[in-house]
C-alpha positions in Angstrom: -29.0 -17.5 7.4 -26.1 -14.9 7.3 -26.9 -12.0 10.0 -25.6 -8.8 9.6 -24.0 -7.3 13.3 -22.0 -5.4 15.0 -20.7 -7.6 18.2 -18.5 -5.1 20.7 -15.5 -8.1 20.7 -14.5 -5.9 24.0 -17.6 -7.1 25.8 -19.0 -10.0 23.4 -22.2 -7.8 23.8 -24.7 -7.5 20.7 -24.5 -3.5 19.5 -26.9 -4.0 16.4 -28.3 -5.6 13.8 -28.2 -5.0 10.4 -31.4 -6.1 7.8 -29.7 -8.7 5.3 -30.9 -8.1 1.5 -33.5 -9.4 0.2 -33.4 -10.9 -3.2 -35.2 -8.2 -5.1 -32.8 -5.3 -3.6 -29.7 -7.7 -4.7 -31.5 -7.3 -8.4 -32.0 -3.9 -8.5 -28.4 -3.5 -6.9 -26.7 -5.5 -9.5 -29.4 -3.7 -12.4 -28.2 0.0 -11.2 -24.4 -0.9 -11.4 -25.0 -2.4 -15.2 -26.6 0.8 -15.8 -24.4 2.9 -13.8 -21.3 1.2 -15.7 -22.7 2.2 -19.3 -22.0 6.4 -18.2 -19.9 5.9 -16.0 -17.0 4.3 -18.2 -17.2 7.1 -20.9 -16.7 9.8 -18.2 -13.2 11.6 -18.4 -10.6 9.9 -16.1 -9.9 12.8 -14.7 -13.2 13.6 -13.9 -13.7 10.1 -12.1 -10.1 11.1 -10.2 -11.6 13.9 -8.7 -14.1 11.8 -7.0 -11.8 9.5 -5.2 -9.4 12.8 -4.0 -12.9 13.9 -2.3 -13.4 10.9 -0.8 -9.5 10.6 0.6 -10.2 14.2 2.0 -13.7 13.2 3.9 -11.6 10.3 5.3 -9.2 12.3 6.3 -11.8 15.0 7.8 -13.7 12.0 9.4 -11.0 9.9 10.8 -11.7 9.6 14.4 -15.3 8.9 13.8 -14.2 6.1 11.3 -11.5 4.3 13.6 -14.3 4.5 16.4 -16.7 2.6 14.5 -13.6 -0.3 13.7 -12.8 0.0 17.4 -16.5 -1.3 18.2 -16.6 -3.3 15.0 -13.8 -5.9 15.2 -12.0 -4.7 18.4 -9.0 -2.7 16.5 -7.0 -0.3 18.9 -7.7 3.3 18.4 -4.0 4.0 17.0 -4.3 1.2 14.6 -7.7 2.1 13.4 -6.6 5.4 12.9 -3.4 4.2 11.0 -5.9 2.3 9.1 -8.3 5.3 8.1 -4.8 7.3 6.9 -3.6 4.4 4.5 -7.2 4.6 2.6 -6.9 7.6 2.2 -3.5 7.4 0.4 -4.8 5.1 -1.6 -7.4 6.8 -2.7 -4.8 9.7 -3.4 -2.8 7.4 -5.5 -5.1 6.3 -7.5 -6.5 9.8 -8.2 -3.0 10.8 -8.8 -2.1 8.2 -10.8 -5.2 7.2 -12.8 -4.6 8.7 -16.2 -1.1 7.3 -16.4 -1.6 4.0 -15.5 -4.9 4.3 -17.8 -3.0 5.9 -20.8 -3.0 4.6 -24.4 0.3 2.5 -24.9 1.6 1.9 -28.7 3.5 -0.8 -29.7 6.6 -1.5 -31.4 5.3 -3.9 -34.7 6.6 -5.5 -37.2 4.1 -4.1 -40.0 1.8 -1.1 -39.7 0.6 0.7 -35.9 -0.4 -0.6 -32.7 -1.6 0.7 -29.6 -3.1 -1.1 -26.6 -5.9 0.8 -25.1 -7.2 0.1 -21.3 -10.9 -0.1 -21.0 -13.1 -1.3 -17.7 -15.3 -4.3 -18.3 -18.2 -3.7 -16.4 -20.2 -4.8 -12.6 -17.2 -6.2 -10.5 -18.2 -8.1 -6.9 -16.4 -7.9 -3.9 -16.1 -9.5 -1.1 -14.4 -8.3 2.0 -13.1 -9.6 5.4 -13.4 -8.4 8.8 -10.0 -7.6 9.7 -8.9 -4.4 7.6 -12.9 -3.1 7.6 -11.7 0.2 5.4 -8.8 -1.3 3.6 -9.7 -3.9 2.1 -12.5 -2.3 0.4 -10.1 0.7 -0.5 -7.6 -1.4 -2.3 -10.2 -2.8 -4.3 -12.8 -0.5 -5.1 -10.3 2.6 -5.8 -8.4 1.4 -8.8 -11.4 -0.1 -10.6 -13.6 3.3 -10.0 -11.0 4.7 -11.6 -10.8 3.0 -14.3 -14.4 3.4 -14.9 -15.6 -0.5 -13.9 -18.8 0.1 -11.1 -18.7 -2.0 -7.9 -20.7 -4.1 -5.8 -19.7 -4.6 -2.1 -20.4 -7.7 -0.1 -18.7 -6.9 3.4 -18.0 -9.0 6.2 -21.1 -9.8 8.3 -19.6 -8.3 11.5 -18.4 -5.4 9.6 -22.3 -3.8 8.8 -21.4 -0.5 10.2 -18.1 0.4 8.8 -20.0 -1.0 5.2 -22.6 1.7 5.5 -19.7 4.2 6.5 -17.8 3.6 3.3 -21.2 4.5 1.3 -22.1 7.4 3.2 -18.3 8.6 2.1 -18.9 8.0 -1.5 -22.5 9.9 -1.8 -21.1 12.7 0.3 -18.0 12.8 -2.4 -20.7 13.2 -5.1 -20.5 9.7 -6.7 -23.2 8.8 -8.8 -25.4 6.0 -8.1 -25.1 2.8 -8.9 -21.5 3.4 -8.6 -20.5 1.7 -5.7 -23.1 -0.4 -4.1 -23.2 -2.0 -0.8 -25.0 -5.2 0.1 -26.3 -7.0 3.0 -25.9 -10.5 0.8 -26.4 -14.4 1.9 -23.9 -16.6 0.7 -26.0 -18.1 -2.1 -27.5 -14.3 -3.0 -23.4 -14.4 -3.6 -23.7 -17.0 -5.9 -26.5 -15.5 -7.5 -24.8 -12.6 -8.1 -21.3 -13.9 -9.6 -23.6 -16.3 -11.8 -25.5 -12.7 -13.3 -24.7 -11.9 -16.8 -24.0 -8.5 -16.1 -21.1 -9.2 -13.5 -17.8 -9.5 -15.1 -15.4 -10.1 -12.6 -15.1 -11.0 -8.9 -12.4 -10.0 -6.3 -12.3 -12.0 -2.5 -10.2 -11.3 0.3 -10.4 -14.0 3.0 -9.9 -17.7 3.8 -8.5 -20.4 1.5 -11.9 -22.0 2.0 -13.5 -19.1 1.4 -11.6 -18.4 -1.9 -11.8 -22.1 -3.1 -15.7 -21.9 -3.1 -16.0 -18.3 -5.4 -13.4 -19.3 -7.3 -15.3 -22.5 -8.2 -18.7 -20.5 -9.0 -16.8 -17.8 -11.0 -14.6 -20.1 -13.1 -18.1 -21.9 -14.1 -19.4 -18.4 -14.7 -16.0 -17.6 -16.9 -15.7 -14.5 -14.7 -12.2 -12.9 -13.6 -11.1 -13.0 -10.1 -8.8 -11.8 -8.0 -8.2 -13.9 -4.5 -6.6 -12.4 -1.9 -6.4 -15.9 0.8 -4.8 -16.9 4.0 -1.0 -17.3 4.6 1.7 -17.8 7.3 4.6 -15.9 6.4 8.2 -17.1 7.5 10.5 -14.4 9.1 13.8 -15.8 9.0 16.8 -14.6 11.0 20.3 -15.3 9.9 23.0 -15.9 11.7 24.4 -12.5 11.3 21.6 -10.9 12.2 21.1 -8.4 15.2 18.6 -10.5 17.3 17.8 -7.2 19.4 16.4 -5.0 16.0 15.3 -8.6 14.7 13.3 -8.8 17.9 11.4 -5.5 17.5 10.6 -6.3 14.4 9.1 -9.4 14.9 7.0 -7.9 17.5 5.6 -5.3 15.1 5.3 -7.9 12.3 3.6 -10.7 14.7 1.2 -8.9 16.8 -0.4 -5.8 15.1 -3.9 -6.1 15.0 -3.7 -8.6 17.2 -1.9 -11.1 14.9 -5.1 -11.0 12.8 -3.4 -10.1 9.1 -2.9 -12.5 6.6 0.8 -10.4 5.8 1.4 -11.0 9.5 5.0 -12.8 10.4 3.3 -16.5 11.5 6.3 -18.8 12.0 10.1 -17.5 13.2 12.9 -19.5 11.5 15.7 -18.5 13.3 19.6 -20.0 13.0 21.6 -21.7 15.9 23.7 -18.4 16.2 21.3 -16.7 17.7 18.5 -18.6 18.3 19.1 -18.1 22.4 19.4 -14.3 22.2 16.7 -13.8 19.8 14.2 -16.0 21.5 15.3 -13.7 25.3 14.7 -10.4 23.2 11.6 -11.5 21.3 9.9 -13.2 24.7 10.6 -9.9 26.6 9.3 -7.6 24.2 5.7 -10.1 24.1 5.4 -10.6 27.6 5.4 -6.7 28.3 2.7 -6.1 25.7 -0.7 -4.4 27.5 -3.6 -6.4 26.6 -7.1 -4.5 27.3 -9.7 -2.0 26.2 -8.8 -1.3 22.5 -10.2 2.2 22.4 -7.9 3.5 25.8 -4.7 5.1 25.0 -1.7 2.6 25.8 -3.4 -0.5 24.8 -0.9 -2.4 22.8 -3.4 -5.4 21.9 -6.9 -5.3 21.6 -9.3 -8.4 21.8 -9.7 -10.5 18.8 -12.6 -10.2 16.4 -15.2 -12.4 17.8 -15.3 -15.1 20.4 -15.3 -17.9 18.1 -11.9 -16.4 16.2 -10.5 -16.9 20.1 -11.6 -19.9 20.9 -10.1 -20.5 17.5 -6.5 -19.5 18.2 -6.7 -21.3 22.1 -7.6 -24.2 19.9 -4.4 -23.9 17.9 -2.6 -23.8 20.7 -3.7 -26.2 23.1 -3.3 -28.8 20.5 0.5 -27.9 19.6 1.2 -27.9 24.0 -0.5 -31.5 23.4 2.2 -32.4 21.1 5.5 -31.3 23.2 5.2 -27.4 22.2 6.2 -25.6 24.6 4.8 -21.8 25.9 7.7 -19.6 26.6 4.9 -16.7 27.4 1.2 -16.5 27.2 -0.5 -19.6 26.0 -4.0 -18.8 27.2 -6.8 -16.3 28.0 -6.6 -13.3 30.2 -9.3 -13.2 33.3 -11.5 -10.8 31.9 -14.5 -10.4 29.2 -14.5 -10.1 25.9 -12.8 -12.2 23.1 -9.2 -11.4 24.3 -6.1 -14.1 23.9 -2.5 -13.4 25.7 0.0 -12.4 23.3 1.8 -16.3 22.9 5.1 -17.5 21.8 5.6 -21.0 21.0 8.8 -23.5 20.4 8.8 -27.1 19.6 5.5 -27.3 17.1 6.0 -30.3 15.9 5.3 -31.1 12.1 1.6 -32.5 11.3 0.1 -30.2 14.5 -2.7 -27.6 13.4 0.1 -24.9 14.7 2.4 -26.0 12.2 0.3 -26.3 9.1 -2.5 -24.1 9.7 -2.5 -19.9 9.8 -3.0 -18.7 13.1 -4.7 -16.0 13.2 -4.2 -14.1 16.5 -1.1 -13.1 18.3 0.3 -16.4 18.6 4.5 -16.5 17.4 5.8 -20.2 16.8 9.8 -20.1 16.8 11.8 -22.9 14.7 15.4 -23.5 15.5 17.8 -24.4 12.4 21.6 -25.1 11.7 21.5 -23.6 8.0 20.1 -21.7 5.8 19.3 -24.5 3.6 17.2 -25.9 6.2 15.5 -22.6 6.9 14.9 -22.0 3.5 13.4 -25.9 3.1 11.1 -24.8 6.3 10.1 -21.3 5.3 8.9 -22.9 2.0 7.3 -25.9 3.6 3.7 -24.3 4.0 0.5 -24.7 1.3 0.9 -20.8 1.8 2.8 -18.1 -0.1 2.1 -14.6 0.5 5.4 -13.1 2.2 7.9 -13.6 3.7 10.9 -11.5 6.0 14.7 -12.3 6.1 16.7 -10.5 8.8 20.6 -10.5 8.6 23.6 -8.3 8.6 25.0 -8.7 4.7 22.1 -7.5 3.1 23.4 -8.8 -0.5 22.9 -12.4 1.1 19.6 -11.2 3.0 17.9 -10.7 -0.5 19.5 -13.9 -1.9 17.7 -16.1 0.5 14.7 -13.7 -0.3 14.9 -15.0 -3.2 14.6 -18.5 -2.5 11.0 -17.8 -0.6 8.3 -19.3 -2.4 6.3 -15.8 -2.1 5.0 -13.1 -3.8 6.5 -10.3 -1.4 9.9 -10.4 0.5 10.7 -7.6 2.9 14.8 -7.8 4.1 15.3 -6.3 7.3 11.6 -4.8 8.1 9.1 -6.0 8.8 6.1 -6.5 6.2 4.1 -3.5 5.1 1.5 -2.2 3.1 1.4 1.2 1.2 -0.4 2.2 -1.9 2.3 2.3 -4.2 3.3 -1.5 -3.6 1.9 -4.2 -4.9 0.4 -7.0 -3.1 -0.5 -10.3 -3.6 0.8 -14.6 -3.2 0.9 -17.5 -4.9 0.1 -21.1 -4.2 -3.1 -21.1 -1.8 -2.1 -17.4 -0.7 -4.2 -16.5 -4.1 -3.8 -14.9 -7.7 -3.7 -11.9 -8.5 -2.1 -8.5 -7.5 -4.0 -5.5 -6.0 -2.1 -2.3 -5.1 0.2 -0.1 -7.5 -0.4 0.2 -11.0 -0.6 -4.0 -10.6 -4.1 -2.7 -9.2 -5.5 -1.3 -12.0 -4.5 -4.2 -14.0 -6.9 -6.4 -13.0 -9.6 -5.9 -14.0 -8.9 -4.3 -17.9 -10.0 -4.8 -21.3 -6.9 -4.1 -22.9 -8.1 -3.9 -26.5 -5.8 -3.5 -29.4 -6.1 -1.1 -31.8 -4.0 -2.0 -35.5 -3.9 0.2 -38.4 -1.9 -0.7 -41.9 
């Protein structure tokens, strides 16, 4: 039985617990966003815009009480929680900003007569939302498509029921109508009730491979759309011109914020013989001197993980590559304290076939590869069922962005580490997922885009 709960990750301690939805509320919920949809679609855009820029200013009113409840949620610090509160924000900025552009009639240049492709919502839309970006994830999705006039239903993370009720409280207060935007407390097979529903058109996950395997099953027997937003274990290669000091700082950023738990998060360091040495000095300095503790005091660098199990997880992970000749330049284990906390962990010498190698770790673990070309970076960047992103550090930018290129992955970032902002789109390929959220990509999701042809 799934059970809604907030679990303090600081202290493993049970905060509260959360009523799951019964099966007649899931009804009614998915009833009132049908009828919600049938209004709410033939309202100006511009009038749905205004909604979203009232709820970007509420976040932005409200931000400290929002990164608390993260904080306590999933064990974010206070800085990045905050960070996290600002981006929605944005978003839902952008989209209010942007809206009736990316919404806007478009003709076409025919052979015979007039054309014009018109963009239309399609109706209910389920989502389903991970744990580790509480407010995010929910804003990339539900933003664009409220926009665009299609009404959502929200199925959060189980240890995310408090930020879930936040995000509604923020739509009523804006002064969205009912049936708009919908949380629910839903089992897995009231899921599966609910993408089967003739009413539901489309269905958008972020979280595991496993996770998106399974809805992507029921919806293709449905004939539903999705979007799926999976796992993946980005490559950050560093060339051989490459300044391993600024290469170093950016790996820290790009492995260990939020604790290593984002899917965009660098995962494996492919680094060439030129400056494997001083990379690996720079990069195992910079790790060892993060402060681990209590997320919500100022100066904490790394907060626990998001449950117990996630950490027993990532130990797991790790124990298993030592097993197999890895070895632990820094970290490796679990500080002597409570709560779901792992030490900030580089790795060398994972061999190929370990769960290091060709799983996603999800927690602030680094494995570093050594290579003599950029051939055989290229071949071990790419050798992953994964494909989100991907980061190439080096000198010559020009050749930087050629063996970008080369990445089997929907994002490259040269010389930074990876990112998110509203304006970008965001999305993988391979078992990283399909689709694109973000940008005007994420209003194009989920679109009737009907054609209109005169003589």
């Amino acid at each position: 039985m799934t059970e809604y709960a907030v679990v303090d990750p600081t202290t493993n301690r049970l905060v509260r617990r959360f009523p799951t939805a019964t099966d007649t509320e899931v009804d009614a919920a998915v009833d009132g966003a049908a009828e919600a949809f049938r209004s709410w679609r033939r309202r100006p855009v511009a009038e749905r815009a205004r909604f979203l820029a009232a709820v970007a200013g509420l976040q932005r009113e409200r931000r400290h009480h929002l990164a608390a409840i993260i904080t306590r949620e999933m064990g974010k610090t206070t800085a990045e929680a905050l960070g996290e509160v600002d981006l929605c924000a944005d978003i839902h900025d952008y989209y209010a900003e942007n809206a009736a552009a990316f919404t806007a009639d478009r003709p076409l240049d025919v052979a015979e007569g007039s054309a014009t492709v018109r963009t239309e919502p399609i109706g209910v839309l389920l989502g389903i939302m991970p744990w580790n970006y509480p407010y995010y994830q929910v804003a990339r999705f539900a933003a664009p498509n409220i926009a665009l006039g299609n009404t959502v239903l929200l199925k959060h993370a189980p240890s995310c029921p408090e930020s879930a009720a936040a995000i509604v409280a923020l739509f009523a207060d804006a002064g969205l109508p009912e049936g708009v935007y919908t949380n629910l407390y839903a089992t897995e097979a009231q899921v599966a009730r609910i993408i089967g529903h003739p009413a539901v058109q489309g269905v958008s996950l972020t979280g595991s491979e496993r996770a998106g395997r399974a809805v992507g099953e029921l919806a293709g027997r449905a004939m539903k759309k999705t979007v799926l937003e999976l796992g993946g274990s980005d490559p950050f290669i560093v060339l051989a011109d490459a300044d391993p000091e600024r290469a170093a700082d950016a790996a820290v950023v790009g492995r260990m914020g939020n604790a290593g738990q984002a899917c965009t998060a660098a995962k494996r360091f492919v680094v060439l013989d030129e400056v494997y040495d001083a990379f690996v000095a720079a990069f195992v300095e910079r790790v060892a001197a993060l402060r681990v503790g209590d997320p919500g005091q100022e100066g904490t660098d790394l907060g626990p993980l998001s449950s117990e199990a996630a950490a027993q997880h990532v130990v797991g992970q790790v124990e298993d590559a030592v097993a197999h000749g890895a070895t632990v330049l820094t970290g490796g284990g679990r500080p002597d304290r409570e709560g779901a906390f792992v030490e900030p962990t580089v790795l060398t010498g994972v061999a190929p076939g370990t769960r290091a190698y060709r799983e996603e770790i999800f927690g602030p673990v680094a494995v570093v590869h050594r290579v003599g070309s950029v051939d055989e970076a290229v071949a071990l960047a790419n050798d992953t069922p994964y494909g989100l992103g991907g980061v190439v550090f080096g000198a010559d930018e020009n050749a930087a962005l050629a063996v970008g290129d080369r990445l089997d992955t929907g994002m490259v970032s040269v010389n930074a580490p990876s990112r998110t902002q509203a304006d970008l789109p965001f999305g993988g390929v391979k078992a990283s997922g399909v689709g694109r959220e973000l940008g005007e990509y994420g209003m194009a999701e989920f679109v009737n885009r009907k054609l209109f042809r005169t003589p």
